[in-house]
DRENKE-665458 format. One line per field, with one value per residue (C-alpha): chain; z negated, y, x. Coordinates in steps of 0.05 Angstrom, whole numbers, plus 5000, padded with zeros to 4 digits. Each point is the difference from the previous one (the first is absolute). Layout:
N
chain <- (A,...)
up <- (Z,...)
north <- (Y,...)
east <- (X,...)
//
This chain:
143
chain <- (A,A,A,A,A,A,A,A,A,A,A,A,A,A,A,A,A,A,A,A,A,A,A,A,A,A,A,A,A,A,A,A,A,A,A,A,A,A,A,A,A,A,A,A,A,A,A,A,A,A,A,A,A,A,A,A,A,A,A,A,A,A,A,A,A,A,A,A,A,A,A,A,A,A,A,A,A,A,A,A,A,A,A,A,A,A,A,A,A,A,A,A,A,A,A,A,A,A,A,A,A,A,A,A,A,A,A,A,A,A,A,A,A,A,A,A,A,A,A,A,A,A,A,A,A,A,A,A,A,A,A,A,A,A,A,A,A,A,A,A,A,A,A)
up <- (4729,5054,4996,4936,5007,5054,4967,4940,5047,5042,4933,4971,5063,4994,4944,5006,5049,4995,5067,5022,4984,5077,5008,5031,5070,4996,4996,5046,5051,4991,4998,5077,5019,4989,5012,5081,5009,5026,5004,5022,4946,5044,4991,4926,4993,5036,4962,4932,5018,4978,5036,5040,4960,4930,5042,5023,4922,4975,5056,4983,4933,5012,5046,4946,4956,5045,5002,5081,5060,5056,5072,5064,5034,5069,5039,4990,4967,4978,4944,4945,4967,4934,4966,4919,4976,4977,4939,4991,5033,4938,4952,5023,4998,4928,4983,5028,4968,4938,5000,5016,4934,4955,5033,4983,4933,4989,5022,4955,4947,5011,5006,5045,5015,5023,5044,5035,5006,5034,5050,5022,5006,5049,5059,4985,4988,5064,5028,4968,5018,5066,4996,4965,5064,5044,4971,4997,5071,5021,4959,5034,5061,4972,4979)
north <- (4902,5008,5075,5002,4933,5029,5066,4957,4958,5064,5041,4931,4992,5072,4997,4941,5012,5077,5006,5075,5016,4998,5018,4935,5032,5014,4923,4971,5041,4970,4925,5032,5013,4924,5010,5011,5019,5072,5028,5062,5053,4984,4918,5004,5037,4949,4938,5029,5036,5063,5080,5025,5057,4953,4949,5075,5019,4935,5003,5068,4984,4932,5029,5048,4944,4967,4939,5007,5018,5032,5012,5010,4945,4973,4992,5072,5055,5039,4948,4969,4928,4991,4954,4975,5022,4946,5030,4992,4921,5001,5023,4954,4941,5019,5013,4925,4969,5028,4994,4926,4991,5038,4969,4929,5016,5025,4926,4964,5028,4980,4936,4948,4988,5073,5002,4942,5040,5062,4951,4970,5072,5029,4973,5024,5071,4999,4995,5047,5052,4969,5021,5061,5021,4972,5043,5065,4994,4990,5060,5041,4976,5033,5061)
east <- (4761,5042,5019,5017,5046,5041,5010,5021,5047,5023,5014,5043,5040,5013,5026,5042,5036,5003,4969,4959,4929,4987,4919,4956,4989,5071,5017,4939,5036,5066,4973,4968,5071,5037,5078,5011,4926,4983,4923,4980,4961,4935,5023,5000,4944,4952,5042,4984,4930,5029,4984,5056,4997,5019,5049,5037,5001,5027,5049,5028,5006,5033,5052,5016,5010,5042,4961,4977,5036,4971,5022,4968,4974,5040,4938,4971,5050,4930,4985,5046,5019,4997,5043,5018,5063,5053,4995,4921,5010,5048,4953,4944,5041,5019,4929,4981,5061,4981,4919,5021,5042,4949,4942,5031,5017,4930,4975,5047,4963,4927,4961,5027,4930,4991,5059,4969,4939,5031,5052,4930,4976,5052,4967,4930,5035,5033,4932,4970,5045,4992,4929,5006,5042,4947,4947,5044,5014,4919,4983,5059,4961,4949,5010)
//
């Protein structure tokens, strides 16, 4: 269920609020790279358990975009620091603001009683994906 309710929530937000069809991996980089914050290609790639060789893709294709920045890094000239654009901080912040509004119109229209059920689910889905992240990082250990 959750897949198909954040396509539906991406795709609304989207629309809304005219925003880009910008591509997932696209976007879990971005939310890597908070405003001020610089990471290295090698950085990212370990944060979001991504190959090099994908994290270089994405990259190339985001600074094409216009969404990224890069420049070399001060403490070796050899490798690079990759940062969001204002204009992709922009975009995110528009996406949030406007997931936010659909996301509480879609509650106003259900059950009070099932709103009450998902508030009092929040924290047992922020441990999940606590332990989803837990187990993705032992079998990275293992592989």
């Amino acid at each position: 269920m959750i897949s198909p309710l954040k396509r539906t929530l991406l795709r609304a937000a989207r629309q809304a609020d005219g925003l880009p069809d910008i591509p997932d991996a696209q976007i879990e980089v971005l939310r890597a790279l908070p405003a001020g914050s610089a990471l290295s290609p090698g950085e990212l790639a370990a944060r979001l358990q991504l190959k090099p060789s994908t994290i270089s893709n994405l990259l190339g294709s985001m600074a094409d975009a216009g969404l990224i920045t890069r420049t070399p890094a001060e403490h070796d000239r050899r490798s690079s620091e990759v940062r969001a654009s204002d204009a992709a901080l922009e975009l995110l912040r528009r996406f949030d603001q406007a997931s936010g509004a659909i996301l509480g119109q879609a509650l106003a229209l259900i059950d009070p009683g099932e709103r009450a059920a998902l508030a009092a689910a929040l924290p047992a889905l922020e441990r999940l994906q606590g332990a989803l992240e837990q187990v993705s990082a032992a079998d990275g250990a293992h592989a």
